[in-house]
N, C-alpha and C positions, 0 to 999 in steps of 0.2 A: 350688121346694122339693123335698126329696126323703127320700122315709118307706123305711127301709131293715126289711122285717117277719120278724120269728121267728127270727132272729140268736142264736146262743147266743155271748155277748159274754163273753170273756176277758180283763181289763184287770188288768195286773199293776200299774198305778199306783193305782187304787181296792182292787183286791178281788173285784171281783165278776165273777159264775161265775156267771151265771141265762142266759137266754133271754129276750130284751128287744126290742123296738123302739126306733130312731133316728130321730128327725125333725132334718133338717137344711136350715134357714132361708137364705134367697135370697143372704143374704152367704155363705156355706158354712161358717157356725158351728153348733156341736151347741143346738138349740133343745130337746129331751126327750128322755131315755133311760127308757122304763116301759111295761109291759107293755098289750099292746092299745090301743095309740096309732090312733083314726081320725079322718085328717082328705081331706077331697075335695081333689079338683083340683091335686094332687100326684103326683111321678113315684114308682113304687113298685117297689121290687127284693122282692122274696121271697127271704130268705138261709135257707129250713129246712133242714137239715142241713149248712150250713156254721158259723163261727166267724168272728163279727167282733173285731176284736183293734186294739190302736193299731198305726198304722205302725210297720215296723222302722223300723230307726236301726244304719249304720255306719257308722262312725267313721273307715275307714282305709280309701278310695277310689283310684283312680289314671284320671283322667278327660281327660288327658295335654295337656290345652289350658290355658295356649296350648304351641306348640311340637312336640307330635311328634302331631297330627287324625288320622295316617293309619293311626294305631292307636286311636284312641277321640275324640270330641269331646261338649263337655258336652251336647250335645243327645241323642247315642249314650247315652253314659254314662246321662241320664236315665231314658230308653226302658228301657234294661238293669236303671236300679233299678226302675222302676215294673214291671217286669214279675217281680220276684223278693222284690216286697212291701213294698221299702222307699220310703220317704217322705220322707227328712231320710239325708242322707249328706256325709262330710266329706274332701275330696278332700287329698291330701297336697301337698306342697311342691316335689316336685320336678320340674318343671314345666320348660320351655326360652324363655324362663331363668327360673329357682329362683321362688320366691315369696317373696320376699326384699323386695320393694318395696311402697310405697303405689299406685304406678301398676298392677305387675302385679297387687293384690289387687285393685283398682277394677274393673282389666279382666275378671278374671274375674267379676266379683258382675255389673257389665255385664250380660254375655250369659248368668249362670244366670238373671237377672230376667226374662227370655224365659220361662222353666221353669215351667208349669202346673200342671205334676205332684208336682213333689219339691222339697222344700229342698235348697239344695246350700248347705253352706260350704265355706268355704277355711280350712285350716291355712298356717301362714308357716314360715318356713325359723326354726331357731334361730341357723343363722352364715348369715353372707353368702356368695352361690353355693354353699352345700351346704359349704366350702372350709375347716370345721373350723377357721377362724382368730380373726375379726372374729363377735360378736354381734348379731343384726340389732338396730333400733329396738322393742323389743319394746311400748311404751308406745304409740307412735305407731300401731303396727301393730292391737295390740289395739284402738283407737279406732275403725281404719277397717276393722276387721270381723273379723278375725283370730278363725278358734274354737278355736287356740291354735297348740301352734307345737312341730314336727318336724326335724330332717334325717332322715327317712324313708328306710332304704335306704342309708346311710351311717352307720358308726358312730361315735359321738362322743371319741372317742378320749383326746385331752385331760384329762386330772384336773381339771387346776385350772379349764380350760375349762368342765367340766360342772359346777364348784360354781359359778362365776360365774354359768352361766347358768341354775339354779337357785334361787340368789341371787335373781337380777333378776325370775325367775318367781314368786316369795314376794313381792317389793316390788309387782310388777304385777298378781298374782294372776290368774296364767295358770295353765294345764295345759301339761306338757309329756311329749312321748312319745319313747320309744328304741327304735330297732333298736339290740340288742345282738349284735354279733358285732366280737370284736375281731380284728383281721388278721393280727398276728403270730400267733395262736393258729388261724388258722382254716383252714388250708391248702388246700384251694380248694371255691367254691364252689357249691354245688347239691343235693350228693350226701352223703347219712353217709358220715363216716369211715365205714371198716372194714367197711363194708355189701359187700356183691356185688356189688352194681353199683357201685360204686368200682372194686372191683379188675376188676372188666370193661374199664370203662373208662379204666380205666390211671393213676388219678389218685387222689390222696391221700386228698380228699374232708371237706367241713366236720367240725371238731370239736366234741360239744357242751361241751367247754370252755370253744371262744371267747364259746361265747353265756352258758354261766352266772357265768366272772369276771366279765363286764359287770357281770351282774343285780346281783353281791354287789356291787361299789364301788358302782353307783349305791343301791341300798337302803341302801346305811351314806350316801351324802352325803344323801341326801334326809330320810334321820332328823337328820342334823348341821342342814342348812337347813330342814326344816320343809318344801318343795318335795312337789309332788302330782305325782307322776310314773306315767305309765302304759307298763307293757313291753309293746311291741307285739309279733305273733305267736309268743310263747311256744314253742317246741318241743321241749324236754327236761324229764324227770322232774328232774334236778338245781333246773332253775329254778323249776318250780312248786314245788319242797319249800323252795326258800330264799324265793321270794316269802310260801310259807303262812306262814311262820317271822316273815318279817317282819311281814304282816300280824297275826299274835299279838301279836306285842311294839308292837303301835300305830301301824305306820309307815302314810303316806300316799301308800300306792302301790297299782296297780292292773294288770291286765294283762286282755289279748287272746288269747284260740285264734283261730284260723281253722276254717273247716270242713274243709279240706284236711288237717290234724294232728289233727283227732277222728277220721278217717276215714280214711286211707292211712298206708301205710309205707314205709319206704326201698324195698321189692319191686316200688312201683308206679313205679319208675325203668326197670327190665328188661322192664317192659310197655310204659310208654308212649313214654319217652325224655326228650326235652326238656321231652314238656308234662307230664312230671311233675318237672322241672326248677327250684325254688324257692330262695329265700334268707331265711328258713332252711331247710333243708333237708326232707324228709321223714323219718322217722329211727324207729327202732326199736317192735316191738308194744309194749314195756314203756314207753315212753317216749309212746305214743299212749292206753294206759291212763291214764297220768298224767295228760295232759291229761283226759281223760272224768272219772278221778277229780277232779280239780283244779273241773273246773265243776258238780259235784253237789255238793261241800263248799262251793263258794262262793269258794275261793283265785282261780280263775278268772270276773271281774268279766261281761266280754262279749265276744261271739262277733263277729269284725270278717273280713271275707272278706279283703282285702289285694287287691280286684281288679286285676290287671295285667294288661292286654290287650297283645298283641303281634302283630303282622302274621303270614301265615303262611309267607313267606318270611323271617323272621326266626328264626323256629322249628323252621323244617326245614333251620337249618345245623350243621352238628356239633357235637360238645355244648360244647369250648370256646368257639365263638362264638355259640352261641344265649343269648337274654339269659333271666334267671328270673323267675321268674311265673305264673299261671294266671288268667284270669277266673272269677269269684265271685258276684257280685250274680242268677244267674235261678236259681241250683244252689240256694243256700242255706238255705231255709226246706227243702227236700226231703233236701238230706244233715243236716242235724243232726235233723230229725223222724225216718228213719228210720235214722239212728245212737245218736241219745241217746234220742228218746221211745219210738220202737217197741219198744227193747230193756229201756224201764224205768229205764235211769238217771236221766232229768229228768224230772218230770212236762211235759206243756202249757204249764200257768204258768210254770213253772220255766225253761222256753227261751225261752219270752215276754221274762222278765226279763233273759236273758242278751242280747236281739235287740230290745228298747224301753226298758225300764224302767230297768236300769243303765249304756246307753250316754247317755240322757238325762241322769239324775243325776247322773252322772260329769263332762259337757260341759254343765252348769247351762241344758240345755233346758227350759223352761216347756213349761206349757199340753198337755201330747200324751196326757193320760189322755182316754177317754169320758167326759165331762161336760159338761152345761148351760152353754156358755159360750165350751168352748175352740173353735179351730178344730178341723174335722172331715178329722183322717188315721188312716187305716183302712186295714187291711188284710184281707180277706178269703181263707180258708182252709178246703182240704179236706183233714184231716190223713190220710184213708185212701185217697186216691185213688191207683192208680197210675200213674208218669210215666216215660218216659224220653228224655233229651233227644238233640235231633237239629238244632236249629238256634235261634241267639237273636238277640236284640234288639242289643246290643253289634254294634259293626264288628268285634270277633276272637271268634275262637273258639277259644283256645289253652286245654284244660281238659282232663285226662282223664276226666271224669263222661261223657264224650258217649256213649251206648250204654249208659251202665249203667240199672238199673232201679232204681226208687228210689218211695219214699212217702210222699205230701203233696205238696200243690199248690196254690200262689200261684191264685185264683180269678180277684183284681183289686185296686186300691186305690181309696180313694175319696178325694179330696183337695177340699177344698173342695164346688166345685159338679161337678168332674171325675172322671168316671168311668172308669178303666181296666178290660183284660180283660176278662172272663166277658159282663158288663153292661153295657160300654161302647155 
């Protein structure tokens, strides 16, 4: 057993905001959460001036297995979440080859059932090999564990395609997510248009056009079907004002920031280069405001990193051949603490929600509040420590945060009977 003492427990799924003790019973379920719990012969953590909190939860992982290990593997991947807070993560589809299949989804759940630490699911391909043509088996798929189902990374192109498969997501009552960037409109990518570091680099550079026609047709077909659609990393004030819009007028749709778009700007391309190198892009102060506004009002559901790790000879080749992305999962509880809460945008709770409570609800996760019963995932947190990173858990390290200074800090998590970090 293990008595976790003086805890000031923040749980956006209950409510409550006290200073409690957690006794957690030899299967690694929450047995009592109530002030001055004593019992003998139990392992004992002293949490006084930290914050126990339920595990994070995101949604939108890149854990590159099977097929491209030499950039990340689900064992890597896990390390990297446990060590950045989170507990339950959802790896995307696009995978070598896709996650398109009943055999490839088995394979993976396989080898996460190794995993101690973290829940991992798998997201499935919406078409077959990513190939924008053929709709996978969505029914079959949902069966065999599917936590719902992406082309992550590719845009869905297709009209009539995405009402079909929006269609089949209302019959099957799946979730379905969009990278929105449409290609004729998008002229290349990584870089804002018009930014300076576009014209540096000689190159056109994404428009946020391409990304908000998307938003608009898919929010009119999702209102037509009824479909629960989540836009995945957000980047432009256009989008966030037609998602609020939508959201107003009742539709069942949802979106994602990343911590990379609360927190940088196109400026951090001429700094760092490639590893400020993203799809979507990084893009203007007014457009980065958006987003901060966008997750204090609420337009903006939850905070999902889009982890993409990439070797570092992949990333030190010129910016046409360097692929986009940054790793996310060890930064994250520290760039949106000392972006949104230090500054007073969000309260504690309030990020809470954005990094447990609304990715849970959204992806029909049980059981992950502090309570009597459920299993015990936890994250421990020092919101005012200062941190600045220099080396992780993950096989890459493609991030511009590296060097920056930053505050709050992942302590450990507690999962079950396993103990990460601090306490370990």
């Amino acid at each position: 057993m293990l008595l976790l003492k003086n805890g000031h427990i923040l749980d956006p799924f209950t409510g409550l905001d006290e200073i409690r003790d957690i006794l957690i019973d030899d299967t690694g379920c929450i047995a009592r959460v109530e002030a001055g719990i004593q019992v003998s012969g139990v392992r004992m953590i002293d949490l006084t001036g930290l914050t126990a909190a339920p595990g994070l939860i995101d949604t939108h992982v890149h854990f590159r297995d099977p097929g491209q290990t030499e950039k990340e593997d689900i064992f890597s991947g896990a390390k990297a979440a446990a060590a950045g807070g989170f507990t339950t993560v959802v790896c995307m589809a696009n995978t070598v080859p896709s996650c398109d299949s009943i055999d490839t989804l088995e394979t993976v759940y396989r080898r996460a059932a190794q995993v101690q630490n973290v829940h991992i699911l798998q997201a499935c391909a919406i078409t077959k090999g990513l190939r924008g043509g053929e709709l996978t088996d969505f029914a079959a798929l949902r069966q065999a564990g599917a936590a719902g189902f992406t082309d992550d990374g590719i845009n869905l192109t297709d009209a009539v395609l995405a009402r079909r498969a929006m269609e089949e997501a209302v019959r099957q009552d799946v979730l379905l997510s969009f990278h929105e960037e449409d290609p004729v409109l998008l002229g290349s990518p990584g870089v804002n248009a018009g930014s300076a570091a576009a014209e540096r680099l000689g190159v056109p550079g994404a428009d946020p056009c391409s990304e908000e026609c998307m938003v608009e047709r898919d929010i009119a077909l999702a209102c037509e079907t009824g479909a629960r659609v989540v836009f995945q990393h957000i980047s432009s004030a256009g989008s966030v004002e037609l998602i609020r819009r939508a959201k107003a007028s009742g539709a069942a749709v949802y979106c994602e920031a990343t911590p990379h778009h609360l927190s940088l700007t196109e400026e951090a391309v001429l700094k760092h280069g490639t590893y400020a190198r993203m799809n979507p892009p990084l893009r203007t102060e007014r457009d980065r405001q958006a987003i901060v506004e966008g997750l204090a009002d609420g337009t903006i559901d939850m905070i999902a990193t889009d982890h993409a790790p990439h070797t570092a000879a992949e990333k030190a080749r010129e910016w046409a051949k360097a692929p986009s992305g940054i790793i996310g999962l060890e930064t994250a509880f520290s760039v949106c603490n000392t972006w949104l809460v230090q500054p007073g945008r969000l309260t504690r709770m309030q990020l809470l929600e954005k990094m447990s409570r609304n990715p849970a609800q959204i992806y029909g996760l049980t059981g992950k509040g502090i309570l009597a019963g459920n299993h015990a995932e936890l994250v421990l947190l020092d919101w005012d420590q200062p941190i600045t990173y220099s080396s992780y858990q993950s096989k890459a390290s493609n991030t511009p945060y590296t060097g920056m200074p930053f505050t709050g800090v992942v302590c450990g998590t507690i999962f079950g009977s396993t103990v990460t970090g601090r306490f370990a």
